[in-house]
PDB file of N, CA, C and O in Angstrom:
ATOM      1  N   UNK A   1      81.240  95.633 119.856  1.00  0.00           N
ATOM      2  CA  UNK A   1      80.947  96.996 119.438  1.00  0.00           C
ATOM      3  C   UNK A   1      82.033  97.553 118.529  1.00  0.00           C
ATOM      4  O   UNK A   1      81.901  98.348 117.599  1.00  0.00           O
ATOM      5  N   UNK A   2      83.310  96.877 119.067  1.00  0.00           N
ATOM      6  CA  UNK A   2      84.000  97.626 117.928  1.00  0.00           C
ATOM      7  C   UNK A   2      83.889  97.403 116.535  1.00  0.00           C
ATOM      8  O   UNK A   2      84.156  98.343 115.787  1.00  0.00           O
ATOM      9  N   UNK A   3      83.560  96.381 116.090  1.00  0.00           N
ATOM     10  CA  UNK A   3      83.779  96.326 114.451  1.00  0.00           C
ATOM     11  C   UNK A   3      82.337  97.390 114.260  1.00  0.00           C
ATOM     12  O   UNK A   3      82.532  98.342 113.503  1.00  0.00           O
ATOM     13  N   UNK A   4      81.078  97.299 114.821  1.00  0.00           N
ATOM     14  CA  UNK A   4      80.084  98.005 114.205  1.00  0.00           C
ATOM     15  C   UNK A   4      80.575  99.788 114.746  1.00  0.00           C
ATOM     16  O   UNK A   4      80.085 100.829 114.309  1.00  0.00           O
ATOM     17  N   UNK A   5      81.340  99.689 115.484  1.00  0.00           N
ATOM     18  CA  UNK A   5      81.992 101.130 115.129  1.00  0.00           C
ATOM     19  C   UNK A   5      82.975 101.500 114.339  1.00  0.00           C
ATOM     20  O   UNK A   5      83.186 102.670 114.019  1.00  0.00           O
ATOM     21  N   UNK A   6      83.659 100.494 113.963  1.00  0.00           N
ATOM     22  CA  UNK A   6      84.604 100.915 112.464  1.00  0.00           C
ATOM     23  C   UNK A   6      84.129 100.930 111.114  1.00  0.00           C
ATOM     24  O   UNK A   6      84.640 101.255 110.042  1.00  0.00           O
ATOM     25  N   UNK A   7      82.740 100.382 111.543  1.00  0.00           N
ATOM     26  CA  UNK A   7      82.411 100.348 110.398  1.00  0.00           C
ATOM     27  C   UNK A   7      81.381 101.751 110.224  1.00  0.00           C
ATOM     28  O   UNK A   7      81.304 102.474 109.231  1.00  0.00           O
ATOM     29  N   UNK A   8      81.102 101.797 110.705  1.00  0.00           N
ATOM     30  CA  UNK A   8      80.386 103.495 110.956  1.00  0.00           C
ATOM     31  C   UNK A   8      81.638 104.325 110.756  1.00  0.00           C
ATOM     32  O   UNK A   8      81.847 105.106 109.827  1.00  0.00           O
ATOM     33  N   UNK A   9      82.436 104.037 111.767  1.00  0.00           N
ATOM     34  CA  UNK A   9      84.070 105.727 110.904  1.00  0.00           C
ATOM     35  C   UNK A   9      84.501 105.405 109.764  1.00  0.00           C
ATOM     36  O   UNK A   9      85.277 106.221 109.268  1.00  0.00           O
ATOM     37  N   UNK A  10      84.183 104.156 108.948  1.00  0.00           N
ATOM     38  CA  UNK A  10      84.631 103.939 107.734  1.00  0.00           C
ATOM     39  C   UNK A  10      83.534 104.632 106.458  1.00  0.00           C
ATOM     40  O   UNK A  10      83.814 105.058 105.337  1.00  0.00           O
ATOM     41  N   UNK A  11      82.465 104.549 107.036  1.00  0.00           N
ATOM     42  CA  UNK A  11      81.496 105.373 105.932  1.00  0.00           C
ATOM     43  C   UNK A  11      81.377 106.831 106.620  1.00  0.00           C
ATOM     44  O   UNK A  11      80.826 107.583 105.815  1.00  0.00           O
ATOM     45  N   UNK A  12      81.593 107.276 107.429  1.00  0.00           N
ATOM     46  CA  UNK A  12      81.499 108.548 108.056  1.00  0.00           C
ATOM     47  C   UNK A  12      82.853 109.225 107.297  1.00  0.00           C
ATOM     48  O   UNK A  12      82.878 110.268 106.644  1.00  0.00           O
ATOM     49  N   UNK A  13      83.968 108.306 107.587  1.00  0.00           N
ATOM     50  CA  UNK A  13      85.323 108.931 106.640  1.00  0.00           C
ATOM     51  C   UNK A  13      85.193 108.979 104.757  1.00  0.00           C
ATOM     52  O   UNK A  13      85.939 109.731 104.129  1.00  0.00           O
ATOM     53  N   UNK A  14      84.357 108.254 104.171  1.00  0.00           N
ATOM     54  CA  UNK A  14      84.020 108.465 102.709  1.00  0.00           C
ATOM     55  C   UNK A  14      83.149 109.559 102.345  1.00  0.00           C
ATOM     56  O   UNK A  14      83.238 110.168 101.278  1.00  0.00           O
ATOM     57  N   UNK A  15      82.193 109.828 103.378  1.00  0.00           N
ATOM     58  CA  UNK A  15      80.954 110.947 103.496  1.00  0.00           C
ATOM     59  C   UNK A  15      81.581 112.527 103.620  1.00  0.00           C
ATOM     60  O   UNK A  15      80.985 113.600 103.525  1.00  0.00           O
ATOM     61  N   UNK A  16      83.016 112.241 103.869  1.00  0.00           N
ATOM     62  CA  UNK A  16      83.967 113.516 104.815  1.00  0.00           C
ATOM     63  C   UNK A  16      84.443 113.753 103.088  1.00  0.00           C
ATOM     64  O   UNK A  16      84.572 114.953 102.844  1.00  0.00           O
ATOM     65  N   UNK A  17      84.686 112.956 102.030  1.00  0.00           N
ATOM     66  CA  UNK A  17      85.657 113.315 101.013  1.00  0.00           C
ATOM     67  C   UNK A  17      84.485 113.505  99.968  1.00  0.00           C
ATOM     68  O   UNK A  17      83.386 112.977  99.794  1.00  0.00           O
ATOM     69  N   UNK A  18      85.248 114.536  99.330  1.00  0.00           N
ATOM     70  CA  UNK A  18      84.608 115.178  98.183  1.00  0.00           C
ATOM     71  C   UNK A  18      83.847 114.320  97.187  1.00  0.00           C
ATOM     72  O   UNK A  18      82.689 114.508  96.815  1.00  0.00           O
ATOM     73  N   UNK A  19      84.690 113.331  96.804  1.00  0.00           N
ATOM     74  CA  UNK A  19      84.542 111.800  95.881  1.00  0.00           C
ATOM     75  C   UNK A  19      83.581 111.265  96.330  1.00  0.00           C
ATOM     76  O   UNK A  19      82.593 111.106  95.614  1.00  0.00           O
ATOM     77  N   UNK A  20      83.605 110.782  97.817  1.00  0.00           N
ATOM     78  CA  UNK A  20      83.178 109.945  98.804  1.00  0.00           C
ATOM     79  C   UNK A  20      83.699 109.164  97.785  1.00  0.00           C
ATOM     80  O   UNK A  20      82.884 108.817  96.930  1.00  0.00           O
ATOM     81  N   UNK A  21      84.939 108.768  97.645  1.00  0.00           N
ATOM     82  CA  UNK A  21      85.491 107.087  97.735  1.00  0.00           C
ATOM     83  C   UNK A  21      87.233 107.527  98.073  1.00  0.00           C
ATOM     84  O   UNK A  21      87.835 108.598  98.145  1.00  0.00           O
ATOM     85  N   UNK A  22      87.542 106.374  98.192  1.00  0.00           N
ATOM     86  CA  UNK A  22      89.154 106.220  98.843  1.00  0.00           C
ATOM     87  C   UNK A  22      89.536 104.843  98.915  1.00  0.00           C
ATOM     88  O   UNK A  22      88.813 103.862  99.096  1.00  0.00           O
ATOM     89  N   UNK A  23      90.782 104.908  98.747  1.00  0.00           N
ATOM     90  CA  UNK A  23      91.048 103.321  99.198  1.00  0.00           C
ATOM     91  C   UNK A  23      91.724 102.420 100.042  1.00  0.00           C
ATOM     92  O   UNK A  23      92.338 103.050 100.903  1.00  0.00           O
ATOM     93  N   UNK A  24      91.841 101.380 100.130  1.00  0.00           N
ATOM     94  CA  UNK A  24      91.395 100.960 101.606  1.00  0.00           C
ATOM     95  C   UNK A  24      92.630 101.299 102.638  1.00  0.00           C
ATOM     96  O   UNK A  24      92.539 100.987 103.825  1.00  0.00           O
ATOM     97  N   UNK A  25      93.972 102.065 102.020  1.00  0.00           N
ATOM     98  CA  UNK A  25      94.770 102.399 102.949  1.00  0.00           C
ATOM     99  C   UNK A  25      94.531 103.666 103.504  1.00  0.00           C
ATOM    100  O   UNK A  25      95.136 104.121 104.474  1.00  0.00           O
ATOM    101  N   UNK A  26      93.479 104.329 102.762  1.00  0.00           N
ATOM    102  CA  UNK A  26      93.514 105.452 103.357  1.00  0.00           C
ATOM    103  C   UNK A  26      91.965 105.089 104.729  1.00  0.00           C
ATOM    104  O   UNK A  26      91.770 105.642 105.812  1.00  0.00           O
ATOM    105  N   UNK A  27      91.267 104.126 104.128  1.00  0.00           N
ATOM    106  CA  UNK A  27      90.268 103.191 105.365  1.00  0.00           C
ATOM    107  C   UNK A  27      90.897 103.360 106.451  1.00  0.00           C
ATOM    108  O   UNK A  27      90.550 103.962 107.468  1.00  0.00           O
ATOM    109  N   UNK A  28      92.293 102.544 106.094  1.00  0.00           N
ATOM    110  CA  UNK A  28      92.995 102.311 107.580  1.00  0.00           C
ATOM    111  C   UNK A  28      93.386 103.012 108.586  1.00  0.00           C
ATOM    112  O   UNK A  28      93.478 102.697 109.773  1.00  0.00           O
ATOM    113  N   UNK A  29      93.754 104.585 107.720  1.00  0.00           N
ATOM    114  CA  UNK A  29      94.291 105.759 108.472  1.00  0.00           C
ATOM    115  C   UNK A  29      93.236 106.566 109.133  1.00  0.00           C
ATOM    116  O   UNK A  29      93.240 106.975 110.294  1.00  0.00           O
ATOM    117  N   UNK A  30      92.390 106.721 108.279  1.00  0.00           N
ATOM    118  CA  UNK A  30      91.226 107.114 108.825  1.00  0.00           C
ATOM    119  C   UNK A  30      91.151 106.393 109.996  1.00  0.00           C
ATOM    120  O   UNK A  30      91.765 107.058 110.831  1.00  0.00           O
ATOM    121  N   UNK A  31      90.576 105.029 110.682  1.00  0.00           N
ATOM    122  CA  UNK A  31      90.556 104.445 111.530  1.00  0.00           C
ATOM    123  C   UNK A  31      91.544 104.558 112.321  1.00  0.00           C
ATOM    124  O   UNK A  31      91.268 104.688 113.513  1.00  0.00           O
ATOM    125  N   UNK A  32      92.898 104.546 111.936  1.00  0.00           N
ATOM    126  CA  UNK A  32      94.002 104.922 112.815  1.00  0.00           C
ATOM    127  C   UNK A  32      93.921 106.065 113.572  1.00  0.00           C
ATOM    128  O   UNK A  32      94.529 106.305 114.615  1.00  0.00           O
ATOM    129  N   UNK A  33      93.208 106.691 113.041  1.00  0.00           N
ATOM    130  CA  UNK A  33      93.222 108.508 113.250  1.00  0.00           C
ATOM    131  C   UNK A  33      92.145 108.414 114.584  1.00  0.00           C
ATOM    132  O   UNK A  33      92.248 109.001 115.662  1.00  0.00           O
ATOM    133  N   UNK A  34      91.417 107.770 114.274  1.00  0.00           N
ATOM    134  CA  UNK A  34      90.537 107.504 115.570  1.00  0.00           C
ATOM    135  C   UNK A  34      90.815 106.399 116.757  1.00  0.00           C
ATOM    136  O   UNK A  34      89.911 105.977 117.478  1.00  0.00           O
ATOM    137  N   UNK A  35      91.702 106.134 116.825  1.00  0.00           N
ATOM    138  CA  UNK A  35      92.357 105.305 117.724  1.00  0.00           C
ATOM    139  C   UNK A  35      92.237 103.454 116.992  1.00  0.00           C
ATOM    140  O   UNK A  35      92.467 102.686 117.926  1.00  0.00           O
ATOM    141  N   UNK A  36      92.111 103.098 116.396  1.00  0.00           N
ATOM    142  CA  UNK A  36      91.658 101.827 115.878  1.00  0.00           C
ATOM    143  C   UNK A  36      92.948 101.669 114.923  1.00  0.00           C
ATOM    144  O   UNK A  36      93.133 102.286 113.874  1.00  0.00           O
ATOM    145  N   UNK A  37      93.920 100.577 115.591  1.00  0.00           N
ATOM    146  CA  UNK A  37      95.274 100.381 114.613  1.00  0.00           C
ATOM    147  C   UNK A  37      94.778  98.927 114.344  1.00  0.00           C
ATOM    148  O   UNK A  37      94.801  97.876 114.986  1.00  0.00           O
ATOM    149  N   UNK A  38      94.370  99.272 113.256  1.00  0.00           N
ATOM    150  CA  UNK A  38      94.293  97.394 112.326  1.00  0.00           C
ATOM    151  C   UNK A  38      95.243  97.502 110.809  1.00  0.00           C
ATOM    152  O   UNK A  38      95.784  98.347 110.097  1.00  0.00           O
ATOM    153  N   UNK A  39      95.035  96.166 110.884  1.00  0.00           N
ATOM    154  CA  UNK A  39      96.056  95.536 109.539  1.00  0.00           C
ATOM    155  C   UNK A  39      95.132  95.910 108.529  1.00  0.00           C
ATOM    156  O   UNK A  39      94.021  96.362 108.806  1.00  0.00           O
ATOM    157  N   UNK A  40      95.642  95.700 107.080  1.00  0.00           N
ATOM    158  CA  UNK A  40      95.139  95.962 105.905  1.00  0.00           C
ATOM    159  C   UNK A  40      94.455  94.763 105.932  1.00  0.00           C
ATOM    160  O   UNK A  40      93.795  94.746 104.893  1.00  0.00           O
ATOM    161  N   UNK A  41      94.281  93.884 106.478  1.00  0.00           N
ATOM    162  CA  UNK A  41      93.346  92.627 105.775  1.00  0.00           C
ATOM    163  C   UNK A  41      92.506  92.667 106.601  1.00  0.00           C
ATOM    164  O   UNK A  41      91.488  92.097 106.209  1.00  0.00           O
ATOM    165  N   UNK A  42      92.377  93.320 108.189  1.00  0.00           N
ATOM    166  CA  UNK A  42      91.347  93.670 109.045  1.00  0.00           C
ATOM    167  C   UNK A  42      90.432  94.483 108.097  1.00  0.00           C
ATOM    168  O   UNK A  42      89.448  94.011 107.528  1.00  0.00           O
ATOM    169  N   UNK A  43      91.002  96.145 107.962  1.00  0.00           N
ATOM    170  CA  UNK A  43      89.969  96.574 107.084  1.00  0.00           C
ATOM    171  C   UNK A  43      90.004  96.187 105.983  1.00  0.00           C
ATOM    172  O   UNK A  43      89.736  97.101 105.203  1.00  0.00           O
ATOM    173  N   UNK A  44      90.211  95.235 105.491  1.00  0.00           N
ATOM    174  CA  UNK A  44      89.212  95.352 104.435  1.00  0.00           C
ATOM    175  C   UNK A  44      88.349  93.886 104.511  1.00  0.00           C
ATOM    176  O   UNK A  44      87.539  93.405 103.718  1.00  0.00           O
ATOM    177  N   UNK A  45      88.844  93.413 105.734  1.00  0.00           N
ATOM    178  CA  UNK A  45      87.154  92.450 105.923  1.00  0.00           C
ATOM    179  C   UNK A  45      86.214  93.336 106.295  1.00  0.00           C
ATOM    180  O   UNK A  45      85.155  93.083 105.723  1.00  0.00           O
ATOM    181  N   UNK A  46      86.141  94.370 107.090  1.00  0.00           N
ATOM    182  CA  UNK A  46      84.916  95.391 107.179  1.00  0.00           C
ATOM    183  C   UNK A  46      84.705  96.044 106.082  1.00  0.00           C
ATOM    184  O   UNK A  46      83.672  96.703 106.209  1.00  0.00           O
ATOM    185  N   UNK A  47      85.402  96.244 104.602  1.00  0.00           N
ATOM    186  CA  UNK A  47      85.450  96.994 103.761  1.00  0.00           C
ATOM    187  C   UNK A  47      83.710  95.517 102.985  1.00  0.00           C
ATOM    188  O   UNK A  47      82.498  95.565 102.776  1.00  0.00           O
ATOM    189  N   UNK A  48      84.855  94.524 102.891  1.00  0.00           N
ATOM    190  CA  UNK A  48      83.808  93.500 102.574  1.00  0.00           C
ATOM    191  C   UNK A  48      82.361  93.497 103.139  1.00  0.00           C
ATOM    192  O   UNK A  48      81.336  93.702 102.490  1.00  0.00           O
ATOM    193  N   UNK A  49      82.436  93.300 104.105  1.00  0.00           N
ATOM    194  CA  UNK A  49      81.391  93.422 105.082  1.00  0.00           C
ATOM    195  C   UNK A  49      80.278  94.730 104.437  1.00  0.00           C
ATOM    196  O   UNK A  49      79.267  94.605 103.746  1.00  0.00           O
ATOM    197  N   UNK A  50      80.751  95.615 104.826  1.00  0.00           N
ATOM    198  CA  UNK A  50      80.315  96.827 104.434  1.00  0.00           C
ATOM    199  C   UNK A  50      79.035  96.592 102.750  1.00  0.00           C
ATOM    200  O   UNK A  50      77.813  96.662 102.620  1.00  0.00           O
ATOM    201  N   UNK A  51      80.336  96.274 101.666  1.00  0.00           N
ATOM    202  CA  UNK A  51      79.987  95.765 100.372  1.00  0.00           C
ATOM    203  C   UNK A  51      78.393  94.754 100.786  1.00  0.00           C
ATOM    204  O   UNK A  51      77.228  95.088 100.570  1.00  0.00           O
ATOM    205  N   UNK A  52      78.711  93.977 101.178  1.00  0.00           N
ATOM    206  CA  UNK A  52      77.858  92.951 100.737  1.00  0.00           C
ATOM    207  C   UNK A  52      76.531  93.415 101.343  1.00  0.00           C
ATOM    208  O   UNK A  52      75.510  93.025 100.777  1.00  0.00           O
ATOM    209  N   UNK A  53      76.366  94.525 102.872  1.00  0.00           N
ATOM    210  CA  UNK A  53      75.534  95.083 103.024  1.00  0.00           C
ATOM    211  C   UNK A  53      74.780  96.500 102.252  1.00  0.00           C
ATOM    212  O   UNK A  53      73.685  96.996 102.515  1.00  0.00           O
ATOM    213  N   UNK A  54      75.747  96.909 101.269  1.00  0.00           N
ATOM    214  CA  UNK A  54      75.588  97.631 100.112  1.00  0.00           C
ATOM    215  C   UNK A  54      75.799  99.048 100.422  1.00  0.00           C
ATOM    216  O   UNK A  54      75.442 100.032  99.775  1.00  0.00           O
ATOM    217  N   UNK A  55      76.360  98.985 101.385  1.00  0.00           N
ATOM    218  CA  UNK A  55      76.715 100.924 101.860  1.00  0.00           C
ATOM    219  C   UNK A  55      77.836 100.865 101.220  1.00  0.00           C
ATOM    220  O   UNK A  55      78.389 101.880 101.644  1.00  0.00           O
ATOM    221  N   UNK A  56      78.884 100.167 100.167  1.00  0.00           N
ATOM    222  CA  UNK A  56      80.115 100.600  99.667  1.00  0.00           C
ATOM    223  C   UNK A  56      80.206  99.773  98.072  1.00  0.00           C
ATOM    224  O   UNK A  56      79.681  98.661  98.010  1.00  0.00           O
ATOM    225  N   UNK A  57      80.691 100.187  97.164  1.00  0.00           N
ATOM    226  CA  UNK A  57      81.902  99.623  95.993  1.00  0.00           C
ATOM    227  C   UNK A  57      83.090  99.306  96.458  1.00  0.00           C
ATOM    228  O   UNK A  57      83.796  99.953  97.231  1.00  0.00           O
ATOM    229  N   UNK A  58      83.282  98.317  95.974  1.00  0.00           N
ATOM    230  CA  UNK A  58      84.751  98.167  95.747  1.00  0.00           C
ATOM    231  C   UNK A  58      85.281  97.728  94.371  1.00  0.00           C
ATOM    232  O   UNK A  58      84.852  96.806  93.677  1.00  0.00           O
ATOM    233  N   UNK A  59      86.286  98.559  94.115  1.00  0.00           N
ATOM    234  CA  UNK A  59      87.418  98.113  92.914  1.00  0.00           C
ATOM    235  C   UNK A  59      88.075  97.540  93.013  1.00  0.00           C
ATOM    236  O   UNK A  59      88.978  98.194  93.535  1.00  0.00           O
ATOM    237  N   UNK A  60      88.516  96.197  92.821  1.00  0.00           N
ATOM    238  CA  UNK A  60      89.762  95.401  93.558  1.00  0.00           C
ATOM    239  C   UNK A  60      90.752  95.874  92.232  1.00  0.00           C
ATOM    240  O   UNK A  60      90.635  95.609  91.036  1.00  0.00           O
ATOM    241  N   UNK A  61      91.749  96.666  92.948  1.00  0.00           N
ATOM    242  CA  UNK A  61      92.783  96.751  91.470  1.00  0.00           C
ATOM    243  C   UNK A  61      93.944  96.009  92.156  1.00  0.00           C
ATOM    244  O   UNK A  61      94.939  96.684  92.420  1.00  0.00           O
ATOM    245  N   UNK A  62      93.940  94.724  92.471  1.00  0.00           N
ATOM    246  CA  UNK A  62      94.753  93.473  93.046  1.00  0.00           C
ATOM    247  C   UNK A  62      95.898  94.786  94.307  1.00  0.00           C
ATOM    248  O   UNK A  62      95.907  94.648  95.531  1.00  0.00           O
ATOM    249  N   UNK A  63      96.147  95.135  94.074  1.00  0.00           N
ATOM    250  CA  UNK A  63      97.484  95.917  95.086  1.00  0.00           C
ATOM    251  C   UNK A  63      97.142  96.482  96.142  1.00  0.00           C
ATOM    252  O   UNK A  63      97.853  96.576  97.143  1.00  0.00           O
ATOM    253  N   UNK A  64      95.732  97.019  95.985  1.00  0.00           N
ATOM    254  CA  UNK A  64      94.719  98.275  96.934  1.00  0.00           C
ATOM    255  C   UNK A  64      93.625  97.933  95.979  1.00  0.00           C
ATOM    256  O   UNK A  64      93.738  97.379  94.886  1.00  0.00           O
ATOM    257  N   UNK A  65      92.341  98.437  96.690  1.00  0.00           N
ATOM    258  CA  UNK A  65      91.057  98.492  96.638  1.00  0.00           C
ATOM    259  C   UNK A  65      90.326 100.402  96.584  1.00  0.00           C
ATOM    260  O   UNK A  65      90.912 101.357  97.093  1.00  0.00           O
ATOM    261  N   UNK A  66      88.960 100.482  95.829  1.00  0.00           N
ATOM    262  CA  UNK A  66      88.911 101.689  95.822  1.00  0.00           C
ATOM    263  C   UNK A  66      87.748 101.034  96.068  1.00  0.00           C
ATOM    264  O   UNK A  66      87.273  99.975  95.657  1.00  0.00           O
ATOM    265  N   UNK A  67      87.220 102.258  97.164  1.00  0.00           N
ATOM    266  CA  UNK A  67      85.861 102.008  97.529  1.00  0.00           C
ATOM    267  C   UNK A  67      85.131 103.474  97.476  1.00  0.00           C
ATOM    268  O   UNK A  67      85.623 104.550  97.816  1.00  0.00           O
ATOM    269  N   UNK A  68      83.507 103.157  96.829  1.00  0.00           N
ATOM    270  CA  UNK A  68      82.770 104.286  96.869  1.00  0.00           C
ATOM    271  C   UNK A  68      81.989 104.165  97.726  1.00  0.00           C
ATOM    272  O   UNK A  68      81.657 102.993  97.902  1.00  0.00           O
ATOM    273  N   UNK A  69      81.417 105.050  98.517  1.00  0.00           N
ATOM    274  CA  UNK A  69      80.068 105.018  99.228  1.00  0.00           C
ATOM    275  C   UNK A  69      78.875 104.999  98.452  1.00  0.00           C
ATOM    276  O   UNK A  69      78.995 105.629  97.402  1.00  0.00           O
ATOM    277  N   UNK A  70      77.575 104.388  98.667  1.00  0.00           N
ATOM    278  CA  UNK A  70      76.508 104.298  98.162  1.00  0.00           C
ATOM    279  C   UNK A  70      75.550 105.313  98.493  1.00  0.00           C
ATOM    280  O   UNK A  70      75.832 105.840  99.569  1.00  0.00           O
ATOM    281  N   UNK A  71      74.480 105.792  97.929  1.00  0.00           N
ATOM    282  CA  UNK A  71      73.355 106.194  98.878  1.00  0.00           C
ATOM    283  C   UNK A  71      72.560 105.532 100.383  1.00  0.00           C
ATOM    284  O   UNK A  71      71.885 106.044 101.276  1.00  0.00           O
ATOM    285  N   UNK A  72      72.983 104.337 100.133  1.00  0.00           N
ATOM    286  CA  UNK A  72      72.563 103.764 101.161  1.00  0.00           C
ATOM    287  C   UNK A  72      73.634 104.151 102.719  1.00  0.00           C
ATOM    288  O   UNK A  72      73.469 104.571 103.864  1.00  0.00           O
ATOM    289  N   UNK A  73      74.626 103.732 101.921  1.00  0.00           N
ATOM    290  CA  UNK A  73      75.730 104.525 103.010  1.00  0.00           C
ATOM    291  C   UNK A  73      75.827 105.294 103.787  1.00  0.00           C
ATOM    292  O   UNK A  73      76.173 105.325 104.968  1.00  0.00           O
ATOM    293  N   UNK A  74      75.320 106.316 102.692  1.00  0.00           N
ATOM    294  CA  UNK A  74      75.353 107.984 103.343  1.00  0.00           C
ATOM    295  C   UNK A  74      74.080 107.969 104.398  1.00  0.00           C
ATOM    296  O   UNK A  74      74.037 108.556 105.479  1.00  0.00           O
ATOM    297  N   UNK A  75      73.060 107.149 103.806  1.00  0.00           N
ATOM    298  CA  UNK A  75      71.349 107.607 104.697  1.00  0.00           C
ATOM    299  C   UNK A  75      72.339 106.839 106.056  1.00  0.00           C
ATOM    300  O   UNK A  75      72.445 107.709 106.920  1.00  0.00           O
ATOM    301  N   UNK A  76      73.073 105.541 106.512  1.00  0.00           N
ATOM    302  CA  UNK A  76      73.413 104.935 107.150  1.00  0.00           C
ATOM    303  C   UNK A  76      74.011 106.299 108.279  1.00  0.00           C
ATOM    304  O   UNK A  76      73.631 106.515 109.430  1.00  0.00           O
ATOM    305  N   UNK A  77      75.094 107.093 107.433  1.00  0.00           N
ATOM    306  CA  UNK A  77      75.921 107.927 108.596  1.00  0.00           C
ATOM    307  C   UNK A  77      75.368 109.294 109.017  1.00  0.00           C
ATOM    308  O   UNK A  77      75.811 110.171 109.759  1.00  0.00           O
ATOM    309  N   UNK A  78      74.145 109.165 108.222  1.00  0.00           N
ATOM    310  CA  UNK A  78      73.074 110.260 108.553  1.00  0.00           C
ATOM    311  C   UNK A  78      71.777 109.770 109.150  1.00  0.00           C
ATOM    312  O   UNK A  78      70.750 110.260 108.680  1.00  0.00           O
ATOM    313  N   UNK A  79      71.666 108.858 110.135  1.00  0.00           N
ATOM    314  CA  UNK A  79      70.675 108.063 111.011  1.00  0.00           C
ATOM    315  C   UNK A  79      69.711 107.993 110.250  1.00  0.00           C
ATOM    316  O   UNK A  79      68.717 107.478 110.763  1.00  0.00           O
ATOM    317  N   UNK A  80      69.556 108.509 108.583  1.00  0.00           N
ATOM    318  CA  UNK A  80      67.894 107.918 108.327  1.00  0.00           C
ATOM    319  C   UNK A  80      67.753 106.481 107.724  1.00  0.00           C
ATOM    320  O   UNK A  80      66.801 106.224 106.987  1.00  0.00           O
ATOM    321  N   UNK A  81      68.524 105.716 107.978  1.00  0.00           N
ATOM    322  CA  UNK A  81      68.360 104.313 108.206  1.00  0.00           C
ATOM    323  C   UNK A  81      69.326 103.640 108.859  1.00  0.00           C
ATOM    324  O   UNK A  81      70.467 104.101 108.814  1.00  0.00           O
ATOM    325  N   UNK A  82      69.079 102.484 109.557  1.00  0.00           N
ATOM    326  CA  UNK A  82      69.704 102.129 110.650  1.00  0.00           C
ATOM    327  C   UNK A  82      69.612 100.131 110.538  1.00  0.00           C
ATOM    328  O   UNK A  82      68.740  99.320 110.849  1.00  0.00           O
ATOM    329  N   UNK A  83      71.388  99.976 109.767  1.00  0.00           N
ATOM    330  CA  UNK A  83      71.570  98.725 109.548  1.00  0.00           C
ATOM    331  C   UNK A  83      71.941  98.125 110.720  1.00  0.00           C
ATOM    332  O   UNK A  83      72.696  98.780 111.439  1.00  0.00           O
ATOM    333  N   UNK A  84      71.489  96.698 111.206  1.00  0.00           N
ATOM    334  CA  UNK A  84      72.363  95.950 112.407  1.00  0.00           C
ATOM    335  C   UNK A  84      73.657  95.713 111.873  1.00  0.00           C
ATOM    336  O   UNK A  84      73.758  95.557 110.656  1.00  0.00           O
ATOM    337  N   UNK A  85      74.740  95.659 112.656  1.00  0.00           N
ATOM    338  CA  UNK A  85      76.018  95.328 112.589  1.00  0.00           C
ATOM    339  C   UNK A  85      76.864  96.551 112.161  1.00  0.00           C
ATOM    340  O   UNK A  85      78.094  96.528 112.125  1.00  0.00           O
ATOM    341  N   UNK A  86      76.113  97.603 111.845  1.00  0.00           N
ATOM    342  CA  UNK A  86      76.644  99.504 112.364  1.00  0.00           C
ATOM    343  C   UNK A  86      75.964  99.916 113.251  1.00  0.00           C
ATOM    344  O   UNK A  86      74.741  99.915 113.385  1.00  0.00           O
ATOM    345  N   UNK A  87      77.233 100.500 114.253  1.00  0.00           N
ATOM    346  CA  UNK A  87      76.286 101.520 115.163  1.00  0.00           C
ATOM    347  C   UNK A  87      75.965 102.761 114.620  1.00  0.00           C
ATOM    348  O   UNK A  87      76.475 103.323 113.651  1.00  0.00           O
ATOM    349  N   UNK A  88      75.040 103.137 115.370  1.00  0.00           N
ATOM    350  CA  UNK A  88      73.922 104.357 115.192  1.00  0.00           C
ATOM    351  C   UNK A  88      75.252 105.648 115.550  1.00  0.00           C
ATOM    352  O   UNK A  88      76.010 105.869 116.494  1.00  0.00           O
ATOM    353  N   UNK A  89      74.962 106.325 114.091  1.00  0.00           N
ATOM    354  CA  UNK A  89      75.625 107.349 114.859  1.00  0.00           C
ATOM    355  C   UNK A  89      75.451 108.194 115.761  1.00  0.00           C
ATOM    356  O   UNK A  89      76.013 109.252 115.480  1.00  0.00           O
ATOM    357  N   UNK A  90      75.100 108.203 116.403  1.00  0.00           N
ATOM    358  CA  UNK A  90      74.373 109.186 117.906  1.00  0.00           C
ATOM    359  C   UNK A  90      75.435 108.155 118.976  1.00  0.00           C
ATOM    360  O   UNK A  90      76.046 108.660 119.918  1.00  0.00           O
ATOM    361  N   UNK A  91      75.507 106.855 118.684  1.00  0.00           N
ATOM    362  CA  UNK A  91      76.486 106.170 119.556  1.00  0.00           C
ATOM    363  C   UNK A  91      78.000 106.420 119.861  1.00  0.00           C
ATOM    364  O   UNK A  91      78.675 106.016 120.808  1.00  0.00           O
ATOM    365  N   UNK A  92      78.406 107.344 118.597  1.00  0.00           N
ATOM    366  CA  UNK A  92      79.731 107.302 118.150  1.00  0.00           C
ATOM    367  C   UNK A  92      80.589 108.890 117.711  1.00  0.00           C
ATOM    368  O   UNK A  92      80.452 109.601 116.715  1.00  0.00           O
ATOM    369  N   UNK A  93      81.340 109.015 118.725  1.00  0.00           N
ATOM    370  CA  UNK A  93      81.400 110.425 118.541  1.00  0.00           C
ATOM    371  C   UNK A  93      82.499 110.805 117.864  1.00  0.00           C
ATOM    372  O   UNK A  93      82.694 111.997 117.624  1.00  0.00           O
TER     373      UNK A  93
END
């Protein structure tokens, strides 16, 4: 459960910013902020993850990564669609 809940506070935390994008150290803090202390190469295998299921961009500018949220993203942290391998937000408070 935990990765499909970091990965839900990771698009729930892009949905929170004006941009909706950030990059992946600020991923981490975000997650930190919610009790979840991972390494930079943790998130950003969920950052990956995320990507290839299409709720995110990423910019690799080799040093840090900038990631946008998608529309798909957003319907994701707003329950009107519901990917396996994120939990539902109603799960996750």
């Amino acid at each position: 459960m935990a990765a499909k809940e970091q990965r839900l506070l990771i698009l729930r935390a892009l949905l929170d910013t004006p941009a909706r994008e950030m990059n992946d150290g600020m991923a981490r803090t975000a997650l930190d902020f919610r009790g979840h202390r991972l390494g930079i190469d943790r998130v950003r295998i969920l950052l990956a993850w995320l990507r290839d299921a299409g709720c995110i961009e990423i910019e690799d500018l080799d040093r840090y990564w900038v990631v946008t949220l998608t529309p798909l993203g957003a319907e994701v942290v707003r329950a009107e669609t519901i990917l396996p391998g994120i939990a539902h937000p109603m799960d996750v408070r």
